[in-house]
TIRO-2110 file (N, C-alpha, C; in Angstrom, 1 decimal):
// TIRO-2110
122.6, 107.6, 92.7, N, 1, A
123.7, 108.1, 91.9, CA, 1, A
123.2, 108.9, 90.8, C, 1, A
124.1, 110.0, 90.5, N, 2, A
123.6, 111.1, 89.3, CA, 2, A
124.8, 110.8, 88.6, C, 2, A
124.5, 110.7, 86.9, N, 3, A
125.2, 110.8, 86.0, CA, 3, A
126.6, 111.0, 86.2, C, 3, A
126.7, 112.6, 87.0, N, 4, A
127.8, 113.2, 87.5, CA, 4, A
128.6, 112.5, 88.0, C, 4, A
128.2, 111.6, 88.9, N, 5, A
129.1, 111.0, 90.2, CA, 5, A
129.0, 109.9, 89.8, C, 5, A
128.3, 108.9, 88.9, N, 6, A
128.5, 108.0, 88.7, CA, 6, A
130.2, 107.1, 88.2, C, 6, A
130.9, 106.4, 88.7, N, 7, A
132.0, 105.8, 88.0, CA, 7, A
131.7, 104.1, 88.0, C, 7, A
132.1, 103.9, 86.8, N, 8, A
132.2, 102.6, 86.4, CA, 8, A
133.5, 101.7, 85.8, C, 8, A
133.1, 100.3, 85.7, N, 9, A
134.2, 99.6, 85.0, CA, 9, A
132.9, 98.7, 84.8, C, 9, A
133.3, 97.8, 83.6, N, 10, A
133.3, 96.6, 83.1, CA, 10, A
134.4, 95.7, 82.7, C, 10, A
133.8, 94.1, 83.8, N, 11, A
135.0, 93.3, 83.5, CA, 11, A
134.6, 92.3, 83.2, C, 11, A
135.2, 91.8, 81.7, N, 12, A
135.0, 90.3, 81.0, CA, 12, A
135.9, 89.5, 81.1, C, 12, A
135.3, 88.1, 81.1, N, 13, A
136.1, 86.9, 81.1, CA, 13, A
136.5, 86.9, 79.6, C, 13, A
137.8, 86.6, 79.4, N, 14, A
138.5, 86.0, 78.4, CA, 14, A
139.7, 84.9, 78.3, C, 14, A
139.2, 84.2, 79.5, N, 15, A
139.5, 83.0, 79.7, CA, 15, A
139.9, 82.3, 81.0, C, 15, A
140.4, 81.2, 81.2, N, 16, A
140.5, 80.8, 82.7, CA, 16, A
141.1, 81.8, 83.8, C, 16, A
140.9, 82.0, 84.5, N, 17, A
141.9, 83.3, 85.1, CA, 17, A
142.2, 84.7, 84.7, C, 17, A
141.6, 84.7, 83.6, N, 18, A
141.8, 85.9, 82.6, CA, 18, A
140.5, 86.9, 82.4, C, 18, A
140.6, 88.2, 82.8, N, 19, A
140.0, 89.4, 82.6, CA, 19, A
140.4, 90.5, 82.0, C, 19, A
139.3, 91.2, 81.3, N, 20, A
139.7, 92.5, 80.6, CA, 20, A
139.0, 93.8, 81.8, C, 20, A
139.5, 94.5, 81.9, N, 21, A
138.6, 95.8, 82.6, CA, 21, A
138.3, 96.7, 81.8, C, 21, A
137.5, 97.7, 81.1, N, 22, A
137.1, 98.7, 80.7, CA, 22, A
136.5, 99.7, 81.7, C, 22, A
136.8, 100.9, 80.4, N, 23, A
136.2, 102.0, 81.2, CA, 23, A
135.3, 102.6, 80.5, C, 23, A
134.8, 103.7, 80.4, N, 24, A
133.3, 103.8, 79.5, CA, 24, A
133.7, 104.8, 78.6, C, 24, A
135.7, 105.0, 78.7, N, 25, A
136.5, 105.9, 78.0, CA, 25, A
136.7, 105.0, 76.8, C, 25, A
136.8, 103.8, 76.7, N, 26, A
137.7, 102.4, 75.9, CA, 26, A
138.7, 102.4, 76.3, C, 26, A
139.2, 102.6, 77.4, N, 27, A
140.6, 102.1, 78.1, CA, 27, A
140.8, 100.7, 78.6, C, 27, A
141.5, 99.8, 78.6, N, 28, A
141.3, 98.3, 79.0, CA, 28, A
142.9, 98.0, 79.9, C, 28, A
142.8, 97.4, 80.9, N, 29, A
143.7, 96.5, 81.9, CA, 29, A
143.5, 95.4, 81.8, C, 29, A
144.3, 94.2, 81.9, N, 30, A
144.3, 93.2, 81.8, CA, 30, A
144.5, 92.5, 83.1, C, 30, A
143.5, 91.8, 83.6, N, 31, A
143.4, 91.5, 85.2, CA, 31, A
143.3, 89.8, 85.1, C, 31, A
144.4, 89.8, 86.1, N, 32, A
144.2, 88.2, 86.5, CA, 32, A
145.1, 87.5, 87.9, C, 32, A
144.7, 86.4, 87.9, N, 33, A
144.8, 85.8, 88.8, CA, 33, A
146.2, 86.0, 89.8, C, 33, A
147.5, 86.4, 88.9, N, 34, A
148.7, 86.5, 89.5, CA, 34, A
149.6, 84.9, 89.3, C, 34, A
148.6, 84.5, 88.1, N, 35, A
149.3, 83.3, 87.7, CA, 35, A
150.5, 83.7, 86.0, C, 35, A
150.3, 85.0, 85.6, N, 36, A
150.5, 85.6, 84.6, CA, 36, A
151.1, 87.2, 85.2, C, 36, A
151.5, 87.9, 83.8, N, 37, A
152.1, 89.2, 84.0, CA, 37, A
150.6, 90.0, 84.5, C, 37, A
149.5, 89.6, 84.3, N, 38, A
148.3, 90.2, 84.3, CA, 38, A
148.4, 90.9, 85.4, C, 38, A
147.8, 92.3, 86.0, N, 39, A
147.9, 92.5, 87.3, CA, 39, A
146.5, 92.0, 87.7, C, 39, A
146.9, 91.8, 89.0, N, 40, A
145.8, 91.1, 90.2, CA, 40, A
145.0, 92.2, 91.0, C, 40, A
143.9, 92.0, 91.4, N, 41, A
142.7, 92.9, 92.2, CA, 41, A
143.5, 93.7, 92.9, C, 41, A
144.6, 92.9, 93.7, N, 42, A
145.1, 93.6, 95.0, CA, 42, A
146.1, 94.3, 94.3, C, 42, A
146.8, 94.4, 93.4, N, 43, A
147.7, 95.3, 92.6, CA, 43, A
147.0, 96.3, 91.8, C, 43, A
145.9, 96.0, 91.9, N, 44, A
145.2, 97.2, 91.1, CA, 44, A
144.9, 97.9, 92.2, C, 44, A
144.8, 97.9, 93.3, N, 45, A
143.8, 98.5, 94.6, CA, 45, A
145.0, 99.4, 95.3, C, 45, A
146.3, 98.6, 95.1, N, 46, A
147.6, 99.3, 95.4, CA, 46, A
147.9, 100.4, 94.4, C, 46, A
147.7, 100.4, 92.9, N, 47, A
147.8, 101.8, 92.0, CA, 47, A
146.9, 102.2, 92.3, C, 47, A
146.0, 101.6, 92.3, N, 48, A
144.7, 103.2, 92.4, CA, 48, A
145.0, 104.0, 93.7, C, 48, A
145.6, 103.4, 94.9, N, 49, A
145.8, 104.4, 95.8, CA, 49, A
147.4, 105.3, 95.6, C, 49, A
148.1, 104.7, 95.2, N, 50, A
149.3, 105.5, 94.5, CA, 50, A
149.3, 106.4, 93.7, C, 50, A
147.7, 105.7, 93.0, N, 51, A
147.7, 106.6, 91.5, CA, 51, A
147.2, 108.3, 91.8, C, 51, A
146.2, 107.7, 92.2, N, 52, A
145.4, 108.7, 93.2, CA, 52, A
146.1, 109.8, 93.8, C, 52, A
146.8, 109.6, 94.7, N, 53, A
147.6, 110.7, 95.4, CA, 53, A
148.7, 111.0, 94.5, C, 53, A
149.7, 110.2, 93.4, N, 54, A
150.9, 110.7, 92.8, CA, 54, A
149.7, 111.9, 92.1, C, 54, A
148.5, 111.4, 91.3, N, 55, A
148.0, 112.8, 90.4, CA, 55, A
148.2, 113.6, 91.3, C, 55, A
147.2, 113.8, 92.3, N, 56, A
147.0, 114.8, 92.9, CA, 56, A
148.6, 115.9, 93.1, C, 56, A
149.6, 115.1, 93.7, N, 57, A
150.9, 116.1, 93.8, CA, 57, A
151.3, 116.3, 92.7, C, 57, A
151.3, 115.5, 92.2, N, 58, A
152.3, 115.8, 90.3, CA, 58, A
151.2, 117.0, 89.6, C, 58, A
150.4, 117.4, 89.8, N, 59, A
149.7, 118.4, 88.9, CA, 59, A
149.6, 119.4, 89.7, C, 59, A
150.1, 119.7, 91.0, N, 60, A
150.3, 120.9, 91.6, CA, 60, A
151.5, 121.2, 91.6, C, 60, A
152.5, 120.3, 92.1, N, 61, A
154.1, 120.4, 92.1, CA, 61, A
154.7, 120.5, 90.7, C, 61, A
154.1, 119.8, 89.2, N, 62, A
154.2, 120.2, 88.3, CA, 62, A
154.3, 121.5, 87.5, C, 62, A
153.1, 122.4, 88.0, N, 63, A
153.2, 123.6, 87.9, CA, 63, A
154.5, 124.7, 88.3, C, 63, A
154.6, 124.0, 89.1, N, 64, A
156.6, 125.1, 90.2, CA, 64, A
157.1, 124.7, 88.9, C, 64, A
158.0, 123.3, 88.6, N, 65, A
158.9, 122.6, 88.3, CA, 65, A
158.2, 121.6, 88.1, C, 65, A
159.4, 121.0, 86.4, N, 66, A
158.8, 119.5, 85.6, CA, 66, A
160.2, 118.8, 87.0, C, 66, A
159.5, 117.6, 87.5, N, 67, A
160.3, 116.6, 88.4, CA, 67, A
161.3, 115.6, 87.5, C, 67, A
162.3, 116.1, 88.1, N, 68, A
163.1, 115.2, 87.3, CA, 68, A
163.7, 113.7, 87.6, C, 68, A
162.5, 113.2, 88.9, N, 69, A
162.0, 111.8, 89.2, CA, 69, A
160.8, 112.1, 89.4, C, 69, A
160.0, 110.7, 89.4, N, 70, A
158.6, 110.9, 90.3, CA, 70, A
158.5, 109.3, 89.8, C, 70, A
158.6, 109.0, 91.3, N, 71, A
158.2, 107.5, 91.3, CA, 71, A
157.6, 107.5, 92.7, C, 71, A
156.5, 106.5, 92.6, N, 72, A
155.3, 106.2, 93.5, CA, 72, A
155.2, 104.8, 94.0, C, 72, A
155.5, 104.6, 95.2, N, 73, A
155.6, 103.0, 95.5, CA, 73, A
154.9, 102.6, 96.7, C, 73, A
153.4, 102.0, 96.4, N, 74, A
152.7, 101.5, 97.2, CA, 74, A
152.9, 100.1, 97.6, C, 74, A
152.7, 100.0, 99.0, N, 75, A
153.0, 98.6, 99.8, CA, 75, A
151.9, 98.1, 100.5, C, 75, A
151.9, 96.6, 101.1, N, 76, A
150.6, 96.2, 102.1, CA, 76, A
151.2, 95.4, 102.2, C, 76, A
150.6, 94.2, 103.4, N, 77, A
150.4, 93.3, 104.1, CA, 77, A
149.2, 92.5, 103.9, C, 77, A
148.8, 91.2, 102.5, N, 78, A
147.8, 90.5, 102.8, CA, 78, A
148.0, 89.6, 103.6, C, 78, A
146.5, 89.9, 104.4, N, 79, A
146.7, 88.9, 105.4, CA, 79, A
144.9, 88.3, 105.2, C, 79, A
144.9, 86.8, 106.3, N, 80, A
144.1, 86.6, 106.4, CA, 80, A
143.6, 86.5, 108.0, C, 80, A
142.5, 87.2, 108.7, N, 81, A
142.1, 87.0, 109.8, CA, 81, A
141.8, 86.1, 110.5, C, 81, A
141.4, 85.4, 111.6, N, 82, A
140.9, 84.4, 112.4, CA, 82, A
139.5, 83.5, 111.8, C, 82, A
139.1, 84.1, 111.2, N, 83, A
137.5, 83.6, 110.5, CA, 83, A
138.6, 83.3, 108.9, C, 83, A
139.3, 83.5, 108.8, N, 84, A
139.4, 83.1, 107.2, CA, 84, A
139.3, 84.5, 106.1, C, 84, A
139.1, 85.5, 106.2, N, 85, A
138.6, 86.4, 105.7, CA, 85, A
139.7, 87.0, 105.6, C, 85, A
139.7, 87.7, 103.9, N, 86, A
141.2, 88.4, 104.0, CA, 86, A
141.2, 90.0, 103.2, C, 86, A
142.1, 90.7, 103.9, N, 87, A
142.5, 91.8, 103.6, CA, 87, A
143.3, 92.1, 103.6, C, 87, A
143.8, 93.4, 103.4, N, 88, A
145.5, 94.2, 103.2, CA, 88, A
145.7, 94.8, 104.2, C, 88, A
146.7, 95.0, 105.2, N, 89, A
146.8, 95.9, 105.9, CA, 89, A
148.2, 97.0, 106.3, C, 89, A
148.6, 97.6, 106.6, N, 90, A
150.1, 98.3, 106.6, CA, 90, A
150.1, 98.8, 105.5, C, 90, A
149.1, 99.6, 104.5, N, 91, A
149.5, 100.7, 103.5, CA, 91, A
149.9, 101.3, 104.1, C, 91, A
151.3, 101.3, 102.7, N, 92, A
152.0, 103.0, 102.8, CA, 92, A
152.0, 102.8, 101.0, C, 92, A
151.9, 104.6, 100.9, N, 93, A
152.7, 105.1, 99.9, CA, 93, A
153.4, 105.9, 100.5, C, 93, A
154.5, 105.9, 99.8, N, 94, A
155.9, 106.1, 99.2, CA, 94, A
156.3, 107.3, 98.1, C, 94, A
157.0, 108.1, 98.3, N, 95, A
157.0, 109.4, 97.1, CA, 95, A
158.5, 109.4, 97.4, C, 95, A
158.6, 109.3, 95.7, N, 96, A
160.2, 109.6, 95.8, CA, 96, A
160.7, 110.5, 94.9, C, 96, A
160.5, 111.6, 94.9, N, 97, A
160.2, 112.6, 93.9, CA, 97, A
161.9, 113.5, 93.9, C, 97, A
162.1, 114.1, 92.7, N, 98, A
163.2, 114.6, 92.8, CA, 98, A
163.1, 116.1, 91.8, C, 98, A
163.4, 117.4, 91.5, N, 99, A
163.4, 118.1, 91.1, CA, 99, A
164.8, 118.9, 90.8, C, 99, A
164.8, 119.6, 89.3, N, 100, A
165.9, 120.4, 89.6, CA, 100, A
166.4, 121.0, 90.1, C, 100, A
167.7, 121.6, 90.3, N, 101, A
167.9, 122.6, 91.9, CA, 101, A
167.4, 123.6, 90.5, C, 101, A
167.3, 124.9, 91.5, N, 102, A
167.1, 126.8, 91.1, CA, 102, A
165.7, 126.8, 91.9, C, 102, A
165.2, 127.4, 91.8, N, 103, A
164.0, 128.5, 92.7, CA, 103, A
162.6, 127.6, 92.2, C, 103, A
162.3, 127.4, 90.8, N, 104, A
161.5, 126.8, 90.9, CA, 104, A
161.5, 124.9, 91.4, C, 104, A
162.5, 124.4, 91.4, N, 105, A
162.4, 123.4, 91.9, CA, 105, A
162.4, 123.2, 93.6, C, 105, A
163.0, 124.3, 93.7, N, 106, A
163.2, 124.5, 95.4, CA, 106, A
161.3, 124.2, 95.8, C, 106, A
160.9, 125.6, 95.3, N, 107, A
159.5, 126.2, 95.4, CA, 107, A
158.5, 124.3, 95.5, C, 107, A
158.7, 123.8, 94.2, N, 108, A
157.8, 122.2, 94.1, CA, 108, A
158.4, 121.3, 95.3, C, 108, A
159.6, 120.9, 96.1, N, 109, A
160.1, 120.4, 96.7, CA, 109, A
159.8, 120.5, 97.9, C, 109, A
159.3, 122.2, 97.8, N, 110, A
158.8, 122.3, 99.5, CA, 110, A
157.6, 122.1, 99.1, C, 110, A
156.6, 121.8, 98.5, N, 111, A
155.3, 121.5, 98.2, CA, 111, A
154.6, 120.5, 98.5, C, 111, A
155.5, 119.6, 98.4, N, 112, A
155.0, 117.8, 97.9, CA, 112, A
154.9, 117.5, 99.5, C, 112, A
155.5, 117.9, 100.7, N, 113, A
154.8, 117.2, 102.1, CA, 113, A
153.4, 117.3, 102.2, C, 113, A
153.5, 118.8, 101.6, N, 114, A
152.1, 119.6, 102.0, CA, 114, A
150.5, 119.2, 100.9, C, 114, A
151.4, 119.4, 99.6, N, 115, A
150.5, 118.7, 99.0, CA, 115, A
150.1, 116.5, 99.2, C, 115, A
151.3, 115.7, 99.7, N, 116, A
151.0, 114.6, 100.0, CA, 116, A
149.8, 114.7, 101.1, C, 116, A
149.5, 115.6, 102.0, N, 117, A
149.2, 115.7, 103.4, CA, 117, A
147.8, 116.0, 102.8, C, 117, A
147.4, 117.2, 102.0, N, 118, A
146.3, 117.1, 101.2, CA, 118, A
145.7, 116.5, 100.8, C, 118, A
146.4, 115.2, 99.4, N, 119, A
145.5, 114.7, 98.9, CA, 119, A
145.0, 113.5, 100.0, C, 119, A
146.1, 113.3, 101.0, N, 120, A
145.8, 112.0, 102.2, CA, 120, A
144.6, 112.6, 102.8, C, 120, A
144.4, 114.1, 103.4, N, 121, A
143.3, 114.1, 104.1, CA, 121, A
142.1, 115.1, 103.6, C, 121, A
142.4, 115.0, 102.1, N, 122, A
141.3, 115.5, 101.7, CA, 122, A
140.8, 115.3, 100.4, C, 122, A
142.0, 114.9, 99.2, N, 123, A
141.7, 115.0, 97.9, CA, 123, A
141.1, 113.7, 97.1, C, 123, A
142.1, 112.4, 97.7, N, 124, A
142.3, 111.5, 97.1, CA, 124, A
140.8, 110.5, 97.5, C, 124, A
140.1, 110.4, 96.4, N, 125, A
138.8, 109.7, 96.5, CA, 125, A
139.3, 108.1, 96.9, C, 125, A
140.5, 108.0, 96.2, N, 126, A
140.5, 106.1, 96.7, CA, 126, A
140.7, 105.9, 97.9, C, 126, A
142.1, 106.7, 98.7, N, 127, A
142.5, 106.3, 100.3, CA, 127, A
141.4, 106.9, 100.5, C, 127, A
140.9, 108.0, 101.0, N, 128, A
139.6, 108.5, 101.6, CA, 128, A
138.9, 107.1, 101.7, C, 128, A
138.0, 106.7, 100.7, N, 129, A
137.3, 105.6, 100.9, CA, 129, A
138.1, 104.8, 101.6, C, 129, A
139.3, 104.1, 101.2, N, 130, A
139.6, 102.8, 102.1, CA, 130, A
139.8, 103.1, 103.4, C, 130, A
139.9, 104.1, 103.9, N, 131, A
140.4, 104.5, 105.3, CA, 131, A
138.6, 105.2, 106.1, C, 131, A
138.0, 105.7, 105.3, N, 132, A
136.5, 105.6, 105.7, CA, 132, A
135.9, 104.3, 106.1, C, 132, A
136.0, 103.5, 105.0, N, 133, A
135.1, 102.1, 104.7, CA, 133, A
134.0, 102.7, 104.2, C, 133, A
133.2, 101.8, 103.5, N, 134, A
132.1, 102.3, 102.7, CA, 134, A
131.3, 101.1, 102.3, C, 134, A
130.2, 100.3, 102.9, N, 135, A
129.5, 99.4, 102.0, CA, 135, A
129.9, 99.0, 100.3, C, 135, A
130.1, 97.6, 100.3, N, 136, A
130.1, 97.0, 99.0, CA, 136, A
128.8, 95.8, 98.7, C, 136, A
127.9, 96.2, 97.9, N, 137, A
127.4, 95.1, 97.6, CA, 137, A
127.7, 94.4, 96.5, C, 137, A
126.9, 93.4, 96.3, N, 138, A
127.6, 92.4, 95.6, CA, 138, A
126.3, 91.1, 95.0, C, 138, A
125.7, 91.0, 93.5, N, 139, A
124.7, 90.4, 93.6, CA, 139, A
124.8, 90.1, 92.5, C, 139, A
123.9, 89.0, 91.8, N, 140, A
123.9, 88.7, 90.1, CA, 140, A
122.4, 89.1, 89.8, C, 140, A
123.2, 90.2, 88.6, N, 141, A
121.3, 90.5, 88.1, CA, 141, A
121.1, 89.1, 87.5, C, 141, A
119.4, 89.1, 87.3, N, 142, A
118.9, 88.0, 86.3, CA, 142, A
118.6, 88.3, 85.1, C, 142, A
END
């Protein structure tokens, strides 16, 4: 990994079920168990892929026309397999976007299939990876 490409988080315990996440910006999420308002691993894994692709259209489609909706609703299925082992399955996002009528909203409205289609098969670093798969390791320094 080079500087460049490197991305990070750090995540601290701050109490039973309780986590902070940082970014190396000073941004902080509040992650936990799903016993609290905190969001959970798998709700975080669901924005990042929403988040992901809403940027990607909202800064191109923005340019036409400001949207005068833009809501993003990602979905799954946890499940657990035959061995016990569990994952998410049946992502979808969801765009529900709405624009003014006149020329430039027309213009952003016809954009957003084509831009959704884009960031799905080319822009968006988080679906990309989950739909690739990619090694995770997993170890305690000493």
């Amino acid at each position: 990994m080079t500087d460049e490409s490197l991305r990070s988080v750090e995540i601290e315990r701050t109490g039973a079920g309780r986590y902070d996440v940082r970014n190396v910006r000073g941004g902080t999420i509040a992650l936990g168990t799903g016993d609290d308002d905190r969001f959970t691993p798998v709700e975080l894994l669901l924005a990042a892929l929403g988040g992901c692709t809403g940027i990607d259209v909202d800064l191109v489609a923005g340019r036409r026309a400001e949207p005068t909706r833009f809501v993003v609703r990602v979905r799954g299925d946890k499940v657990r397999d035959e061995a016990g082992a569990n994952r998410m399955e049946n992502l979808e996002v969801e765009f529900d976007v709405e624009f003014a009528a006149g020329a430039d909203g027309d213009r952003a409205r016809e954009a957003v299939p084509r831009l959704i289609r884009q960031s799905h098969d080319r822009l968006c670093t988080v679906s990309r990876t989950v739909e690739l798969g990619t090694p995770v390791s997993a170890f305690q320094r000493s």
